[in-house]
TIBA-831728 format. One line per 8 residues: their letters; for each residue x, y, z of C-alpha. Coordinates in steps of 0.5 Angstrom, whole numbers, plus 500, padded with zeros to 3 digits. Layout:
N
A) X:Y:Z | ...;
//
This chain:
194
XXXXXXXX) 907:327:374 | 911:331:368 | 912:338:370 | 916:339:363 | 921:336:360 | 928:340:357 | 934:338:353 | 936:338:347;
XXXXXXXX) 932:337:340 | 935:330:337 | 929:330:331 | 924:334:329 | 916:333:325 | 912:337:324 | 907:337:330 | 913:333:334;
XXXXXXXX) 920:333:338 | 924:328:339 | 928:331:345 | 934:328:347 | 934:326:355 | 940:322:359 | 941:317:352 | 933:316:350;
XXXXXXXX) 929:320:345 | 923:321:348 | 917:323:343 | 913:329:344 | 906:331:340 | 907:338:340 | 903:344:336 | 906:345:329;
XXXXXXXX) 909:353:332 | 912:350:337 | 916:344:333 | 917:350:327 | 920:354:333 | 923:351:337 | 931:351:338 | 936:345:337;
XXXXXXXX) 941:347:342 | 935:347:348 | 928:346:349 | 924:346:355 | 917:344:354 | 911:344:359 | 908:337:359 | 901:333:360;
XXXXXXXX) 902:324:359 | 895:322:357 | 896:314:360 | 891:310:354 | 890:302:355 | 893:301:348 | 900:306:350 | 901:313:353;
XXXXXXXX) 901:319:349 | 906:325:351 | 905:332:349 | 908:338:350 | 907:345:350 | 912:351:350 | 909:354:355 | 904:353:362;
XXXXXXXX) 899:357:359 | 898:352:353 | 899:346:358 | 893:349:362 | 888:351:357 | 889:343:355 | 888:341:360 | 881:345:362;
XXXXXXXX) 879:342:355 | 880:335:357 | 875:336:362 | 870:337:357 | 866:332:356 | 866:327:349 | 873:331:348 | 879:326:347;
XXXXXXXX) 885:328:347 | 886:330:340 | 880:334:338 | 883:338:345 | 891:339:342 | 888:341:335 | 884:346:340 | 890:348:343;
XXXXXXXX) 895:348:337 | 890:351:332 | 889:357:337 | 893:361:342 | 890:360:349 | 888:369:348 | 885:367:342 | 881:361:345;
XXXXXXXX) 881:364:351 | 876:370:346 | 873:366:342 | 870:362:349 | 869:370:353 | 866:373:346 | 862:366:344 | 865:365:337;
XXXXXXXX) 862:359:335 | 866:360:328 | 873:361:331 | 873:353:333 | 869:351:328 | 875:351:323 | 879:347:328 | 878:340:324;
XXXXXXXX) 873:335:328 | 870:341:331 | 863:341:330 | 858:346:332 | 855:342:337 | 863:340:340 | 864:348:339 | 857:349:344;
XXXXXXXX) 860:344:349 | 866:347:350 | 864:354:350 | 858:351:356 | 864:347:359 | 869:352:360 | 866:358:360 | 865:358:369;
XXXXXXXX) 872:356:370 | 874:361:365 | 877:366:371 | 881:359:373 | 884:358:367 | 887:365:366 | 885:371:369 | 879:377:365;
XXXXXXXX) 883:383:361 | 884:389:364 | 882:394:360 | 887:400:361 | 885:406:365 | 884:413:362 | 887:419:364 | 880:421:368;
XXXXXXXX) 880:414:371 | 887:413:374 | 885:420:377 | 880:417:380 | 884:410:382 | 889:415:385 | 883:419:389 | 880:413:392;
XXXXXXXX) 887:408:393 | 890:414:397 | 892:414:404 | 886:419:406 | 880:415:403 | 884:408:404 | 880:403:399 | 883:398:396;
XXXXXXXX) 887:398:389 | 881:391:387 | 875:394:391 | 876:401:386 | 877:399:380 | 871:394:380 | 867:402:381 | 871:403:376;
XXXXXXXX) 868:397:373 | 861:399:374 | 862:407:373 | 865:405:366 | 858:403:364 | 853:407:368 | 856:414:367 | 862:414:362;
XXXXXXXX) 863:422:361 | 862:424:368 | 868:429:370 | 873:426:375 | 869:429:381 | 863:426:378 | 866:419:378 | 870:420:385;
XXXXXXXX) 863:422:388 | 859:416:385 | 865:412:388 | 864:412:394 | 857:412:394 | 858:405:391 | 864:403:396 | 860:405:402;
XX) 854:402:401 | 853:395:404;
//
């Protein structure tokens, strides 16, 4: 409905803006590193409108990835909006992100009303639609990988760029200090069988 809001700050708290917007204030809940940071002159805010029966809540986050993560909280069951924005203001989505991949409990537990069963329930609610609300690290080639990428991405052999670092991936794992030969002949053996 609201995909961002943007104008001017007309007041500022410290988790809200009051942004400026055709004559009328509109209050935005906002995490407290947005609201310290944001620019007087301009701010342009990613925006989710909670509609309650007592009133409606607008909150605002500096970018997409923050409106995204709060938005996947809001699915988890028994998770209101004020324990998700807590979640999201407290933790960076790469941080909360982590804490979800890696299963530390303790990183969301300091979060004020999270307990260790709320922590368990996120971690379980989240973490199948993880790859949804942003994509694994890679993690960075070595030298002797990207050899191996260039072999197998290349004209003569033809595989993909997504079909050979999945190999990789896997050769990661089974045979790390194998020479580039090595990694390229098990490569194939991979990409070829069925």
């Amino acid at each position: 409905m609201l995909e961002f809001l943007e104008g001017p700050v007309a007041e500022r708290g410290e988790d809200f803006l009051v942004l400026l917007l055709g004559g009328v204030g509109l209050r935005v809940t906002v995490p407290p590193r947005t609201a310290g940071s944001a620019d007087t002159t301009l701010v342009k805010l990613y925006t989710q409108l909670i509609v309650r029966d007592d009133g409606l809540e607008l909150f605002g986050f500096a970018t997409r990835e923050e409106r995204e993560m709060f938005a996947g909280l809001l699915t988890v069951p028994q998770l209101g909006p004020k324990l998700a924005f807590r979640l999201v203001a407290a933790l960076p989505p790469e941080e909360l992100l982590a804490a979800i991949r890696n299963g530390d409990l303790s990183a969301l537990e300091q979060v004020k009303g999270i307990g260790r069963r709320t922590a368990q329930r996120v971690m379980v609610e989240l973490a199948g639609r993880l790859a949804k609300l942003a994509p694994p690290v890679v993690t960075p080639l070595s030298e002797k990988e990207q050899v191996v990428l260039k072999a197998l991405t290349s004209k003569a052999l033809g595989f993909s760029e997504a079909e050979a670092r999945r190999a990789l991936e896997k050769l990661r794992r089974e045979c790390p200090q194998a020479p580039v030969e090595e990694l390229i002949r098990r490569a194939l053996v991979l990409l070829s069988s069925p």
